[in-house]
C-alpha positions in Angstrom: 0.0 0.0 0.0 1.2 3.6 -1.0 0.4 6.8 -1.1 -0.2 8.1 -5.1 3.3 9.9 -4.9 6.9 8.7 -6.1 8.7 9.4 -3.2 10.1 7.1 -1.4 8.9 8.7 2.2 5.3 8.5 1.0 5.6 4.7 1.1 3.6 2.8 4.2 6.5 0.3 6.1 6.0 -2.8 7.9 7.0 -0.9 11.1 3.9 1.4 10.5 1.1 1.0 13.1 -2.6 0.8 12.2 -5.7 2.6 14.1 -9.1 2.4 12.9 -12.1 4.6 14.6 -15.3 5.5 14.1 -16.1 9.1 14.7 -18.8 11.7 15.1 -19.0 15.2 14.7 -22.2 17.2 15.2 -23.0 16.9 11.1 -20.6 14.0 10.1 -19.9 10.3 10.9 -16.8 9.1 9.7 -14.7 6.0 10.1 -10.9 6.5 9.8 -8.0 4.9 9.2 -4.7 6.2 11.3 -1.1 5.7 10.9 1.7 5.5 13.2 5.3 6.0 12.2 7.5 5.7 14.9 11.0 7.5 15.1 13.7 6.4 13.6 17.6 7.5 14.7 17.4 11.1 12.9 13.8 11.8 12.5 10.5 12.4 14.9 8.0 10.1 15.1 4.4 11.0 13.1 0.7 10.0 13.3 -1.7 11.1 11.0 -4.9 10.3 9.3 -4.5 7.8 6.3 -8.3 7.6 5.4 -11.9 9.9 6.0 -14.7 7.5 5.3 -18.2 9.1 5.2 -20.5 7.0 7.0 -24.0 7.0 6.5 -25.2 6.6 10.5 -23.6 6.8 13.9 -20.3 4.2 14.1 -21.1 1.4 16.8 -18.5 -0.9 15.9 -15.6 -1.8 13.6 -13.7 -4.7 12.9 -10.8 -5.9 11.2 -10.9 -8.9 9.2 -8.3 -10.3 7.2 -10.4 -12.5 4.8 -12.1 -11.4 1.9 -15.9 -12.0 1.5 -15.5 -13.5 -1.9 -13.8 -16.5 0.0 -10.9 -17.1 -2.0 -7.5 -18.1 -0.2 -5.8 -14.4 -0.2 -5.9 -12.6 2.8 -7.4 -9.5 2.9 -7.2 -6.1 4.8 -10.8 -5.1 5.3 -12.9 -3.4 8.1 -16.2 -4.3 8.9 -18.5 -1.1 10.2 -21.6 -1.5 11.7 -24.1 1.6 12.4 -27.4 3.1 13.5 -28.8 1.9 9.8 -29.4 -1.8 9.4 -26.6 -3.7 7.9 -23.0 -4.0 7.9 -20.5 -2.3 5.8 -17.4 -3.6 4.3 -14.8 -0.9 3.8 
């Protein structure tokens, strides 16, 4: 995973850490997707939001799942977001 840039720094590691939360603001639900960098020798460490997902009712729950819902033997990296509305949504 990357971000759409050529640099080098813009790349996600394996040392990265991964938060997911569901939020609400007084007109806005969102579920997002943090990242941790921690510090390495010469440079401070960084957290920042990776993803802004607009959600369509109040976040009660996430979940991370590392299958796909197709079922096929790859793992996945999906989040499953339940709400106010009926339903769960894979993100």
């Amino acid at each position: 995973m990357s971000f759409p840039c050529s640099n080098a720094a813009c790349q996600l590691q394996h040392s990265c850490a991964f938060a997911k939360l569901g939020t609400s603001h007084s007109v806005r639900c969102l579920a997002q997707v943090w990242i941790y960098e921690e510090a390495g020798t010469s440079e401070d460490s960084n957290i920042y939001v990776h993803h802004d997902i607009m959600l369509p009712a109040f976040p009660l729950s996430l979940a991370w799942m590392d299958c796909r819902p197709a079922g096929d033997a790859q793992s996945g990296n999906l989040a499953a977001v339940g709400t106010m509305s009926p339903g769960i949504e894979i993100w």
